[in-house]
Structure formats: structure tokens, C-alpha cells
py3Dmol code that shows the C-alpha trace and the ligand (Angstrom):
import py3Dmol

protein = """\
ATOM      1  CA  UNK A   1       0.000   0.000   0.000  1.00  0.00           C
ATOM      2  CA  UNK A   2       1.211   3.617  -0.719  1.00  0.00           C
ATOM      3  CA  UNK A   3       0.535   5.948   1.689  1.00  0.00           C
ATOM      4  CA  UNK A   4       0.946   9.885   0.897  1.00  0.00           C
ATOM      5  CA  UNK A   5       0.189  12.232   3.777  1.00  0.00           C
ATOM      6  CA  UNK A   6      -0.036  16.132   2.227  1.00  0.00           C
ATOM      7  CA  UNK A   7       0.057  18.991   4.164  1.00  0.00           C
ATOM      8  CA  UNK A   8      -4.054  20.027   2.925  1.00  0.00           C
ATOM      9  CA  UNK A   9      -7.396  19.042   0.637  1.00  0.00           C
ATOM     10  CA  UNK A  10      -6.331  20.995  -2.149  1.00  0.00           C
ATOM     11  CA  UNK A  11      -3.051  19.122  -2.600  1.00  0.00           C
ATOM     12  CA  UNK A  12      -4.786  16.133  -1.970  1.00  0.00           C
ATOM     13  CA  UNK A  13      -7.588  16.776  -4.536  1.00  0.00           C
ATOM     14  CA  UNK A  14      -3.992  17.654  -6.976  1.00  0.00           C
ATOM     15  CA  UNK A  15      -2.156  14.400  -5.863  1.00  0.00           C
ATOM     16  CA  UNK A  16      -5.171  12.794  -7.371  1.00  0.00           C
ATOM     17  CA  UNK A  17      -5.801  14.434 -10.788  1.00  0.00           C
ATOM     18  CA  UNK A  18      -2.299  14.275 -11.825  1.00  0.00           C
ATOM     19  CA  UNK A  19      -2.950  10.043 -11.201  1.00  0.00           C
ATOM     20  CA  UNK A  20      -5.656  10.660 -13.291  1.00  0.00           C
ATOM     21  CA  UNK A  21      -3.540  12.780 -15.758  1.00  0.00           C
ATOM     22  CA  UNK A  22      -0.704   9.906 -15.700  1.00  0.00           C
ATOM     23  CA  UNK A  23      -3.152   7.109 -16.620  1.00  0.00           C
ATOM     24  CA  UNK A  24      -4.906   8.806 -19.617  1.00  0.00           C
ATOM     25  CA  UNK A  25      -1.776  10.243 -21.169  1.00  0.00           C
ATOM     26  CA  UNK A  26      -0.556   6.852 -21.214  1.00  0.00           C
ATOM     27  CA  UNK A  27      -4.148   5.105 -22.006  1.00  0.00           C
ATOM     28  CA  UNK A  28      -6.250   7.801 -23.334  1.00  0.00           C
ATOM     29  CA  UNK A  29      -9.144   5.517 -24.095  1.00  0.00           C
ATOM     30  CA  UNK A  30      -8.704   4.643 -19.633  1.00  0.00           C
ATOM     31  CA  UNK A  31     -11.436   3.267 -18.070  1.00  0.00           C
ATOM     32  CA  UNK A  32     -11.910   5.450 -14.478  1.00  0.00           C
ATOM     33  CA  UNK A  33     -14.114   4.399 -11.920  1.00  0.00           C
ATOM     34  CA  UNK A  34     -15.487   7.588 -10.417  1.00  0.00           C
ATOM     35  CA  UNK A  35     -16.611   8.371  -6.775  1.00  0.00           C
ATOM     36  CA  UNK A  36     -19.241  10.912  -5.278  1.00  0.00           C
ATOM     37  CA  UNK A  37     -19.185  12.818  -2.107  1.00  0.00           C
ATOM     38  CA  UNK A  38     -17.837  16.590  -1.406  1.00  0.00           C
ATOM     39  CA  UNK A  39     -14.056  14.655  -0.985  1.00  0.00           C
ATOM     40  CA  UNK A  40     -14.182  14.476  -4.698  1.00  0.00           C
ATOM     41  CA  UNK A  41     -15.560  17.912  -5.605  1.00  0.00           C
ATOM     42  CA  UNK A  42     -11.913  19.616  -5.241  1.00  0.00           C
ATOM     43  CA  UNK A  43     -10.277  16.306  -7.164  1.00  0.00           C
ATOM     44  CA  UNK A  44     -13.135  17.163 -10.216  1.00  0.00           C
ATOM     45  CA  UNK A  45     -12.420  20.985 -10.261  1.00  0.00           C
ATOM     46  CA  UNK A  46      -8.899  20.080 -10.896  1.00  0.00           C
ATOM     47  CA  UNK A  47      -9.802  17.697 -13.357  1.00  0.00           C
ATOM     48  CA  UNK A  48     -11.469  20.993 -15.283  1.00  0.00           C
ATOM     49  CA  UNK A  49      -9.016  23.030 -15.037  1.00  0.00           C
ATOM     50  CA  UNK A  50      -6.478  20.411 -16.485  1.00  0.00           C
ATOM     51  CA  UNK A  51      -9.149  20.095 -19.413  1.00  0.00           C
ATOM     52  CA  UNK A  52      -9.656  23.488 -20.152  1.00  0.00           C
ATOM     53  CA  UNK A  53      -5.740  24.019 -19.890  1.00  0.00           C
ATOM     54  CA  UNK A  54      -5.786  21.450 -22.889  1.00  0.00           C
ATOM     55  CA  UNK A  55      -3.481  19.064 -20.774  1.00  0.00           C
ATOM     56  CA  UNK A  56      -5.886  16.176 -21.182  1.00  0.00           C
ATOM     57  CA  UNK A  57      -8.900  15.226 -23.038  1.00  0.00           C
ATOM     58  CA  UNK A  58     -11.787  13.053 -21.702  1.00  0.00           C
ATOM     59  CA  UNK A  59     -12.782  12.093 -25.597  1.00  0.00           C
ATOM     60  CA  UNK A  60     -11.779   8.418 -25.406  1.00  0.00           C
ATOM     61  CA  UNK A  61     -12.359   7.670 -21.863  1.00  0.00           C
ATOM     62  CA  UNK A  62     -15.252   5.860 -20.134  1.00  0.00           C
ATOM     63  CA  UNK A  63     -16.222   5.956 -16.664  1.00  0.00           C
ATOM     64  CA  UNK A  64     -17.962   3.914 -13.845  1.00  0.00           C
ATOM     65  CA  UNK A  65     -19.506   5.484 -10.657  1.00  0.00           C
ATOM     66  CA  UNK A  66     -19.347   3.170  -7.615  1.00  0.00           C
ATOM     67  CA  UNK A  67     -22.823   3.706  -6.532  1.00  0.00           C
ATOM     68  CA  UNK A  68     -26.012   5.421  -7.547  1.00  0.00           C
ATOM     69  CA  UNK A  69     -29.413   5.516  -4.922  1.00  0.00           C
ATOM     70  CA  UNK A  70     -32.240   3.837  -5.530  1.00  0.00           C
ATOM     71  CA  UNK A  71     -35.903   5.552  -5.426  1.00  0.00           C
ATOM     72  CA  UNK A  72     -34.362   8.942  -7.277  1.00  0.00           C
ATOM     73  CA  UNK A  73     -34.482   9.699 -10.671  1.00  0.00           C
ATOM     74  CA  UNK A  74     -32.102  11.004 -12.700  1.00  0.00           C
ATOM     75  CA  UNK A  75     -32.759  14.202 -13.082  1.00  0.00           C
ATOM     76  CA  UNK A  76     -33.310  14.601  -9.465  1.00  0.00           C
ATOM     77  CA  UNK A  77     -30.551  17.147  -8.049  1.00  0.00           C
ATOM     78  CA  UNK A  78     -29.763  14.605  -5.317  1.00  0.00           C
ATOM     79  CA  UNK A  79     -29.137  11.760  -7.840  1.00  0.00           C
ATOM     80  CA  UNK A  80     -25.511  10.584  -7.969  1.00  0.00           C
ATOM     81  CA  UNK A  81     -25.766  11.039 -11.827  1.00  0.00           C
ATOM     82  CA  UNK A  82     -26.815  14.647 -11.180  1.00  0.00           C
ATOM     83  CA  UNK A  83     -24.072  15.161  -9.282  1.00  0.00           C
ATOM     84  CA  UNK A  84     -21.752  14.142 -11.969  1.00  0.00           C
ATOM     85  CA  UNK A  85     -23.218  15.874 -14.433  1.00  0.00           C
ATOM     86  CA  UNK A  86     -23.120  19.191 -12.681  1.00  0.00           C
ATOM     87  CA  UNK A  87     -19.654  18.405 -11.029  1.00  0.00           C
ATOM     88  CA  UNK A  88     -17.732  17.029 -13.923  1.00  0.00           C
ATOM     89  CA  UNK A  89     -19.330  15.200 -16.587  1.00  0.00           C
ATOM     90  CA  UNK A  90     -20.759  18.611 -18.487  1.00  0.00           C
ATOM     91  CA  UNK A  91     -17.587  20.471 -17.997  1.00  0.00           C
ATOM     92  CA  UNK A  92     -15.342  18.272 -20.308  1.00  0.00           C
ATOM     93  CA  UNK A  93     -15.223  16.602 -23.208  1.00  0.00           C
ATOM     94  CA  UNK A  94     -16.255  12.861 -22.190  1.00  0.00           C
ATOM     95  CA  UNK A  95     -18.749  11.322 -24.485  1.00  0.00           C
ATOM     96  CA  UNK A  96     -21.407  11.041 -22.170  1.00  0.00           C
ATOM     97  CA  UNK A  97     -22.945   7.538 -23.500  1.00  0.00           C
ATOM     98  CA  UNK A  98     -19.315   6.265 -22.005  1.00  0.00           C
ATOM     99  CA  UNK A  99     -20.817   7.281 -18.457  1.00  0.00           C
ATOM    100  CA  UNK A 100     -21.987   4.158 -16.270  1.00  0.00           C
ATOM    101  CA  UNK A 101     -23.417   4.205 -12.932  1.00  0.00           C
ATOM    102  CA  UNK A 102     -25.430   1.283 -11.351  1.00  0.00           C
ATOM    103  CA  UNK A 103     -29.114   2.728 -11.617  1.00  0.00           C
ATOM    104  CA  UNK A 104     -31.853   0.505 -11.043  1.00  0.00           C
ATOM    105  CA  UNK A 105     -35.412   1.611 -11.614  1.00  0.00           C
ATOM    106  CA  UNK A 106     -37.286   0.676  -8.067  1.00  0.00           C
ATOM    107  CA  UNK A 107     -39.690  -1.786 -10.204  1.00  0.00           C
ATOM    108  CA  UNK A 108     -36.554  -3.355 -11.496  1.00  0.00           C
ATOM    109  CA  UNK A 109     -34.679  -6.877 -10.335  1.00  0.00           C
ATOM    110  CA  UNK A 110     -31.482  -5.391  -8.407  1.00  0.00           C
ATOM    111  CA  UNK A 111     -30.019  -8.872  -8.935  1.00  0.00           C
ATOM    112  CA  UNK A 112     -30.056  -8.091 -12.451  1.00  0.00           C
ATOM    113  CA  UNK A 113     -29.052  -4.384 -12.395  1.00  0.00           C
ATOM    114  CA  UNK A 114     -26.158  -5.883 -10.669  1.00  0.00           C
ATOM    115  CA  UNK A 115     -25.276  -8.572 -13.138  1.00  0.00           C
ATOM    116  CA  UNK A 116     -25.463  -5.933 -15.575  1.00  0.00           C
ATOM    117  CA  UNK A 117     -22.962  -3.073 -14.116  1.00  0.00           C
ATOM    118  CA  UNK A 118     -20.496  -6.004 -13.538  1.00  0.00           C
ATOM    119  CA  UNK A 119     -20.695  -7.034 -17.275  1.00  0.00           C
ATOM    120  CA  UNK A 120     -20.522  -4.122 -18.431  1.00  0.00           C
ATOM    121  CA  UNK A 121     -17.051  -3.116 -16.736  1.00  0.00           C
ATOM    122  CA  UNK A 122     -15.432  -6.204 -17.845  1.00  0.00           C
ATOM    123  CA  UNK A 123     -17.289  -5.717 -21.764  1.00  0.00           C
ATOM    124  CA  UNK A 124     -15.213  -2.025 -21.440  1.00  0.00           C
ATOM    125  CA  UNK A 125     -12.262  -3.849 -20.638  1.00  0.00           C
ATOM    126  CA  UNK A 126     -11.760  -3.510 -16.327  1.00  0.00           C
ATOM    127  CA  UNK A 127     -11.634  -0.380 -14.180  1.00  0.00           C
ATOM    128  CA  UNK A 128      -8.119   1.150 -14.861  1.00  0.00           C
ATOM    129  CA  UNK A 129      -7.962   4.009 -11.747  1.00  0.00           C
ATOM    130  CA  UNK A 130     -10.610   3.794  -9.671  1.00  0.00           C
ATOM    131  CA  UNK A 131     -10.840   7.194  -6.873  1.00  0.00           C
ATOM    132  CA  UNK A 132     -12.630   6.406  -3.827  1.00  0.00           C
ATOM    133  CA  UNK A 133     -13.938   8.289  -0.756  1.00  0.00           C
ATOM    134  CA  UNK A 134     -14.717   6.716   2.893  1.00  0.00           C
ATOM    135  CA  UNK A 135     -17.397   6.860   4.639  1.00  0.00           C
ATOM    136  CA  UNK A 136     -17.003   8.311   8.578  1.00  0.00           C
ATOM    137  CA  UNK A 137     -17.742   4.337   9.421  1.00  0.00           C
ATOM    138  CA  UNK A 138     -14.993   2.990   6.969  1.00  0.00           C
ATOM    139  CA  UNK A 139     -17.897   2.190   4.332  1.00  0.00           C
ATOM    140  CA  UNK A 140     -16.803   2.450  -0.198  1.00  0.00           C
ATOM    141  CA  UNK A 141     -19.069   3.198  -2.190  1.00  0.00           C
ATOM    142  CA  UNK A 142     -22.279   2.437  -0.015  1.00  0.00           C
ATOM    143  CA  UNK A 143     -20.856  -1.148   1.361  1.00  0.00           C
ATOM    144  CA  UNK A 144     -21.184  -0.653   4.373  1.00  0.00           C
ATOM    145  CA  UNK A 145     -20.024  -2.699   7.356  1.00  0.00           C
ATOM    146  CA  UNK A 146     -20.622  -6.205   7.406  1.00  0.00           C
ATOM    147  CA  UNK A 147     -20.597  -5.988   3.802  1.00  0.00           C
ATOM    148  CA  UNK A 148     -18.777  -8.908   1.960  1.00  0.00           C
ATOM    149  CA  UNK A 149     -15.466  -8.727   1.016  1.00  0.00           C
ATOM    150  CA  UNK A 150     -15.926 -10.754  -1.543  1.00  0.00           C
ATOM    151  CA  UNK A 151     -19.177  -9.052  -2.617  1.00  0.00           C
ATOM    152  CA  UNK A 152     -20.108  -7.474  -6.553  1.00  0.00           C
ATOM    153  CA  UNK A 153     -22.620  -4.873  -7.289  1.00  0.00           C
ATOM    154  CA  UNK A 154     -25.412  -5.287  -5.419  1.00  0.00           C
ATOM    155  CA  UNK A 155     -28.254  -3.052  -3.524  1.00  0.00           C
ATOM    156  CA  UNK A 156     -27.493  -2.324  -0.270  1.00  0.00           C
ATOM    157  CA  UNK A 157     -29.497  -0.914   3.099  1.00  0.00           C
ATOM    158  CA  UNK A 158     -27.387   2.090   4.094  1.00  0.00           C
ATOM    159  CA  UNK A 159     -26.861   2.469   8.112  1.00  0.00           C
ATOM    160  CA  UNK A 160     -28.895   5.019  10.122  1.00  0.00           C
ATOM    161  CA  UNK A 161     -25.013   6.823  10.341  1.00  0.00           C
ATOM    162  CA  UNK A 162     -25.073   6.867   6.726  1.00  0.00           C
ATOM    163  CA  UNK A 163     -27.823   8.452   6.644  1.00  0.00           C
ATOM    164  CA  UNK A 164     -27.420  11.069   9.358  1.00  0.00           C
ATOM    165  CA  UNK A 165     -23.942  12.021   7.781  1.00  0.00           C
ATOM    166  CA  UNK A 166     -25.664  12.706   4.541  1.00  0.00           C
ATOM    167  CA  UNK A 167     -28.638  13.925   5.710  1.00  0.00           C
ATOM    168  CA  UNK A 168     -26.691  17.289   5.258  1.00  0.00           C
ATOM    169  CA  UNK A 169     -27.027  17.027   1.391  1.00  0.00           C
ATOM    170  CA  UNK A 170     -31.006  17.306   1.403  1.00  0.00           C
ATOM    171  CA  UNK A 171     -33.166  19.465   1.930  1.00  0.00           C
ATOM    172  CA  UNK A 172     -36.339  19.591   4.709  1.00  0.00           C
ATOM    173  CA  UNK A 173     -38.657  18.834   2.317  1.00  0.00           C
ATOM    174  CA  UNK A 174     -36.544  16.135   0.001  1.00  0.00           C
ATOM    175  CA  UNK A 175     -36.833  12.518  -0.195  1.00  0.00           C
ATOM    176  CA  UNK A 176     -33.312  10.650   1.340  1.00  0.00           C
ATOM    177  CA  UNK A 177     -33.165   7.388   0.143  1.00  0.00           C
ATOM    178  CA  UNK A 178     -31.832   4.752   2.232  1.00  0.00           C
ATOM    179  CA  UNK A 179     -31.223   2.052  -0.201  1.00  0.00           C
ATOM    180  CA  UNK A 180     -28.706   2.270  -3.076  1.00  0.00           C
ATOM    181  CA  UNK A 181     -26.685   0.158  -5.787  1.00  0.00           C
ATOM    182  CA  UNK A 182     -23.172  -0.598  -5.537  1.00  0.00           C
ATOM    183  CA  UNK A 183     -20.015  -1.742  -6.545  1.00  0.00           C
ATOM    184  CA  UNK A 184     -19.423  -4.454  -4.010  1.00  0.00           C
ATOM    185  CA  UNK A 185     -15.436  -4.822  -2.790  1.00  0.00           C
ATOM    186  CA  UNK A 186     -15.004  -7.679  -4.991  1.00  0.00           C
ATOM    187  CA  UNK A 187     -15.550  -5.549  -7.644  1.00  0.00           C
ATOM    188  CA  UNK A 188     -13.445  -2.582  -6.106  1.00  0.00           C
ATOM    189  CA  UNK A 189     -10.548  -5.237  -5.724  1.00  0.00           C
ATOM    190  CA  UNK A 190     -10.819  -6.490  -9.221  1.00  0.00           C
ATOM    191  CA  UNK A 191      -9.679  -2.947 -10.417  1.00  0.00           C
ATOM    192  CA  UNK A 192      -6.547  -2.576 -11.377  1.00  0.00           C
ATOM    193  CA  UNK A 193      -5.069   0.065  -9.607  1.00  0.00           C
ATOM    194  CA  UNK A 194      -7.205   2.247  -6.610  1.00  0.00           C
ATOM    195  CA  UNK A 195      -6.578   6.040  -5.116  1.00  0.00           C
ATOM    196  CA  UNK A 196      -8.406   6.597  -1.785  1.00  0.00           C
ATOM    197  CA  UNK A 197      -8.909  10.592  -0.831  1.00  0.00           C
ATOM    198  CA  UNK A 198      -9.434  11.794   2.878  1.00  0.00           C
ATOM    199  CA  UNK A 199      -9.369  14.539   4.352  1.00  0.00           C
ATOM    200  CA  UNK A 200     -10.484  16.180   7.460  1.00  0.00           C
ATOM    201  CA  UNK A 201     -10.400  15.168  11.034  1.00  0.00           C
ATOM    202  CA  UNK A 202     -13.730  13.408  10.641  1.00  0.00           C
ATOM    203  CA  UNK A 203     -12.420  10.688   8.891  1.00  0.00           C
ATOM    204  CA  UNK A 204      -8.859   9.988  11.092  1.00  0.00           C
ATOM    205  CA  UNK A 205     -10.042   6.523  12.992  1.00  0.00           C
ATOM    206  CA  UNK A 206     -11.923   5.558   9.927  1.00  0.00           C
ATOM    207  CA  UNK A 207      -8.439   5.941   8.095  1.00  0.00           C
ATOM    208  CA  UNK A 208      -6.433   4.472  10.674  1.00  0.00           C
ATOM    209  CA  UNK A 209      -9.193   1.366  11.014  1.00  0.00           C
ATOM    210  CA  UNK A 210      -8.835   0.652   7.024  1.00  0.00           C
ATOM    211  CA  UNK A 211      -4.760   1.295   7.102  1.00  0.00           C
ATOM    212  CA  UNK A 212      -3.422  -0.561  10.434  1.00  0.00           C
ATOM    213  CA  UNK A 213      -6.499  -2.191  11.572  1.00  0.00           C
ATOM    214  CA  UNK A 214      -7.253  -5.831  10.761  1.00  0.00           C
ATOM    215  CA  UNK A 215      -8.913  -6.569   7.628  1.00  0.00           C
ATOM    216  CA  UNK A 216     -12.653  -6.791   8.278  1.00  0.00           C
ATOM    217  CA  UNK A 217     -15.974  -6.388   7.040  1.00  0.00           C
ATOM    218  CA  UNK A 218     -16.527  -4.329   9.952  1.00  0.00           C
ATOM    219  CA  UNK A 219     -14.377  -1.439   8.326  1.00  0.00           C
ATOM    220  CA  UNK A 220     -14.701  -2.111   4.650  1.00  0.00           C
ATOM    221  CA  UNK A 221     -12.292  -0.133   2.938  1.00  0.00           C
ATOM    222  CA  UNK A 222      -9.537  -2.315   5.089  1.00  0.00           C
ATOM    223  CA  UNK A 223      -9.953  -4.796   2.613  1.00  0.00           C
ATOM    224  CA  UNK A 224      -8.071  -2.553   0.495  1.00  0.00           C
ATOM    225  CA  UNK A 225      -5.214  -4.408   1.987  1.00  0.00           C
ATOM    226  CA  UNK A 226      -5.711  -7.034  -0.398  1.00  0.00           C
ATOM    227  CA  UNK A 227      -5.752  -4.693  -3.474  1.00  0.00           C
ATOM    228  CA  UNK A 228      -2.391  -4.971  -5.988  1.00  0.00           C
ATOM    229  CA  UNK A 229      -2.253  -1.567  -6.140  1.00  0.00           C
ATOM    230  CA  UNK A 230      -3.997   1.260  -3.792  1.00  0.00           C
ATOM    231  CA  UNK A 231      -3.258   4.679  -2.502  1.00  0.00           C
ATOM    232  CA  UNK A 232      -4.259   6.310   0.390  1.00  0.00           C
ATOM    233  CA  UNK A 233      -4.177  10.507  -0.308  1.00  0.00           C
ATOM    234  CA  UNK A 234      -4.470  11.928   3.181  1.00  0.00           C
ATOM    235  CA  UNK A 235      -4.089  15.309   4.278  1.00  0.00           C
ATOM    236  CA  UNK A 236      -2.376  15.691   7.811  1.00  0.00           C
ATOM    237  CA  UNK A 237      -5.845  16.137  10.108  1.00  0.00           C
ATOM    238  CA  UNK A 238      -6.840  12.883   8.428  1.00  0.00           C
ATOM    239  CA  UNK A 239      -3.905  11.263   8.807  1.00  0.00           C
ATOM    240  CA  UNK A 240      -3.387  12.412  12.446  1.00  0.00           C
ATOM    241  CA  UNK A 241      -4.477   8.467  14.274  1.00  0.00           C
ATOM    242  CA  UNK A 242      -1.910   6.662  11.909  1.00  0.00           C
ATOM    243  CA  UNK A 243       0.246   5.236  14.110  1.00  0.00           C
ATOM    244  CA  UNK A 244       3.154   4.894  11.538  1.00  0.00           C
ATOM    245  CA  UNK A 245       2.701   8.094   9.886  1.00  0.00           C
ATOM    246  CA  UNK A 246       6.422   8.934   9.964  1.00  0.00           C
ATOM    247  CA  UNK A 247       7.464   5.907   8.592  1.00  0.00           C
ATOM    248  CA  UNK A 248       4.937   6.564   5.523  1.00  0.00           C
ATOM    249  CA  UNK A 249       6.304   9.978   5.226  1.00  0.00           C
ATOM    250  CA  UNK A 250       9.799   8.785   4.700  1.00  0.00           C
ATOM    251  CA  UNK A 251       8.879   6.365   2.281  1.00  0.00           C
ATOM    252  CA  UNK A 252       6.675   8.727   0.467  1.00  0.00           C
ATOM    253  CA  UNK A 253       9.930  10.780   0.302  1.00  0.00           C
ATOM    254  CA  UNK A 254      12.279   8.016  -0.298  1.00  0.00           C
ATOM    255  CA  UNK A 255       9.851   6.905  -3.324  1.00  0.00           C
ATOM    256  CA  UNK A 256       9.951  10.865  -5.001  1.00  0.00           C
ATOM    257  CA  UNK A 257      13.655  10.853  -4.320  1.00  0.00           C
ATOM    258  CA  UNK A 258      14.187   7.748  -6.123  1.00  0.00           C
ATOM    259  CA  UNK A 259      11.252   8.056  -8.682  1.00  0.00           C
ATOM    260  CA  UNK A 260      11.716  11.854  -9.080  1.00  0.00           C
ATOM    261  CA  UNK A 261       7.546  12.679  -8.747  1.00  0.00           C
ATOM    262  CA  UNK A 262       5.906  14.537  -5.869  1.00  0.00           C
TER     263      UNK A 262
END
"""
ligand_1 = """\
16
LIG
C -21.006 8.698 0.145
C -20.514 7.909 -1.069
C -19.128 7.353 -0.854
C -18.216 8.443 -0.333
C -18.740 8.967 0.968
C -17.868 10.028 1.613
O -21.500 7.907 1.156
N -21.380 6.841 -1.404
O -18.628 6.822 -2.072
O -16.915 7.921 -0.155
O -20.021 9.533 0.684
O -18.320 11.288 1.276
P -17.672 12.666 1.709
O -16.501 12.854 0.818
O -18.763 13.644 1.461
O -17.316 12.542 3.130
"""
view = py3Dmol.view(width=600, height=400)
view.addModel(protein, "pdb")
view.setStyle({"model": 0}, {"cartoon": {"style": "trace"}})
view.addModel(ligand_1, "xyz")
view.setStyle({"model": 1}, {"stick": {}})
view.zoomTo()
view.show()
């Protein structure tokens, strides 16, 4: 596992884009697996500024969200496909029929809607990148804990936390789902490379459960210890219950030193 701890969000929300940046200037037909969530926000503004800099083109790329709720349309503004519309998707040049996320209609057969989302990342090839948040509980995408670590995209029951934390996103009078499709971790550690983004002092034990605690489907994103290839982009108050956090330092320095990237 890499671990990069940055001194704030914004060069957090840079550390990501320029993995981004890296993977389509080598691939530029990549396939990203995209996140929601105001983590992500300052990783997608970068993302637009890089675009409208010209120093990288969405044209060839396609994308899959982790997670979309169920019960909400799409045009709803608390939609996970609204979101990405308004915070990305309409501000670049992605062709936006090459923009999955795992609806399913509330008359529909989630098993199915499931089945389908998984084929259609392996039809496009596998997830290349895929940038993830956490949850204050440890929860990706919505699995949350006691999820399967083994599972594949899949509706899930968020937990009343879930919920609370949010709750902060809608309004009085809007409806809050509490079920959603997602991703399950199998699927997350199928991809072939993952970047985690924290920040914020809110989210220090659930980054120190998924970094140095055991693996277990009490904290999902620890079973990021079994992925190939992850990241975890921290910014110091997240960072601030890692017990080895000077060790990861060093090696984050050793590794520019040696590899000449910051
Ligand atoms: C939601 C999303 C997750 C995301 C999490 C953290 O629950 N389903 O994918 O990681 O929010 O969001 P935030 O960055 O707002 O803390």
C-alpha cells in the first residue's frame, strides 16, 4: 500500500488528478471508476481546469460510478448522476454515453441491475484508476459494514449513520433514500489500480481502522489491503491516528527521491 500524507485538501484533490492525468496520457481511451461525495468535488475541479488548460482530453475515456441511490431519478438534483453531471461530466469533453453508474429503476430486479454493471465493466475492458472516498464508518461506495469482502454490485441498506452524515445534502422537504446500488469490494478489488482521498479530522479513525487495523468487514475499505495496487491521499488532520505516519512519510519521500515525482 502507498501511503501519501499532504500537508491540505487541495493538494490532496492535486495528488489525485495528476494520477488521473498519468493514466490517460498513457491510455487515453482509460477506463476510471469515479466516486461521489464533497471529498471528490476539489479532485473534479482540478480535473477541469487540467481540461480546459488542454493538458488532457476526456474524448476516449469511459467511466464507472461506484454507486447510484435507488428511489431517485435522474434528473433529481440529489441523484448521484446529477451530481456528476453538474460536477464534472458537463464540464469536459467525455462522451457522455461512455458514463456508467449502477441505476436501477425501483420496479426493477437489483439482482439483475447488478449482473449488468459487472458485465458491463469487464465488456469495457476492467476499471483502470478507480478514486474512492470513505465513509465516517470505513464504508466504499455504499458497502457498508458487514458488507462482503468478496461481494459485486449489489443493492445495499445504508446504516442510520449513513444516513445522518448525509442527511446534510437534502433538503427539509426532500426525499433521502436509504437504499442504493453498488459496486461491491469484490468488484473494487478487481480494479486494477485504486486512489483513496481523505481529508479532514472526521475521517482519522476511519483511516487508521482501514490502514493498520485488521482486515474486516466491519471497516470495509480495510480490505483494500488485499488490493495490488492502492493509494491512500491523506491530508495531515486525516492522517493524524496513523500510528506509523512517519514511517509513511519517509517512504513517500524516499519513493519521489528515487522516482523523481511529488
Ligand atoms: C457517500 C458515497 C461514498 C463516499 C462517501 C464520503 O457515502 N457513497 O462513495 O466515499 O459519501 O463522502 P464525503 O466525501 O462527502 O465525506
Amino acid at each position: 500500500m502507498e501511503i501519501v500524507i499532504l500537508p491540505n485538501s487541495v493538494e490532496v484533490a492535486k495528488f489525485g488528478a495528476r494520477r488521473v492525468k498519468a493514466l490517460i496520457e498513457k491510455k487515453p481511451a482509460a477506463v476510471l471508476g469515479l466516486a461521489t461525495g464533497s471529498t471528490q468535488i476539489a479532485l473534479y475541479r482540478e480535473l477541469i481546469r487540467c481540461y480546459e488548460n488542454n493538458e488532457i482530453s476526456f474524448r476516449d475515456v469511459t467511466t464507472f460510478n461506484l454507486d447510484e441511490y435507488i428511489g431517485l431519478n435522474a434528473a433529481d438534483s440529489q441523484s448521484y448522476r446529477n451530481y456528476m453531471q453538474r460536477e464534472f461530466f458537463e464540464a469536459i469533453d467525455i462522451d457522455e454515453r461512455n458514463t456508467l453508474l449502477p441505476t436501477c429503476d425501483v420496479h426493477a430486479d437489483p439482482r439483475k441491475a447488478g449482473d449488468a454493471y459487472e458485465h458491463a465493466i469487464a465488456q469495457a475492458g476492467g476499471i483502470d484508476l478507480q478514486m474512492l472516498g470513505i465513509g465516517h464508518n470505513g464504508h466504499v461506495g455504499f458497502n457498508e459494514p458487514t458488507s462482503s469482502l468478496s461481494s459485486r454490485t449489489r443493492i445495499k441498506t445504508l446504516t442510520q449513520n449513513t444516513v445522518a452524515a448525509n442527511s446534510r445534502l437534502f433538503g427539509d422537504d426532500e426525499f433521502q433514500p436509504h437504499l442504493a446500488m453498488t459496486m461491491g469490494i469484490g468488484t473494487i478489488l478487481d480494479t486494477r489500480s485504486a486512489v483513496l482521498l481523505a481529508t479532514g479530522k472526521d475521517k482519522a479513525q476511519a483511516v487508521r481502522d482501514a490502514i493498520e487495523g485488521p482486515v474486516s468487514a466491519m471497516c470495509p475499505a480495510s480490505a483494500l489491503q488485499w488490493h495490488r495496487e492502492v493509494s491512500f491521499v491523506l491530508d495531515e488532520a486525516a492522517a493524524a491516528k496513523l500510528s506509523l505516519a512517519d514511517y509513511y512519510r519517509w517512504v513517500h519521500q524516499e519513493k519521489c527521491r528515487i522516482l523523481d515525482e511529488s
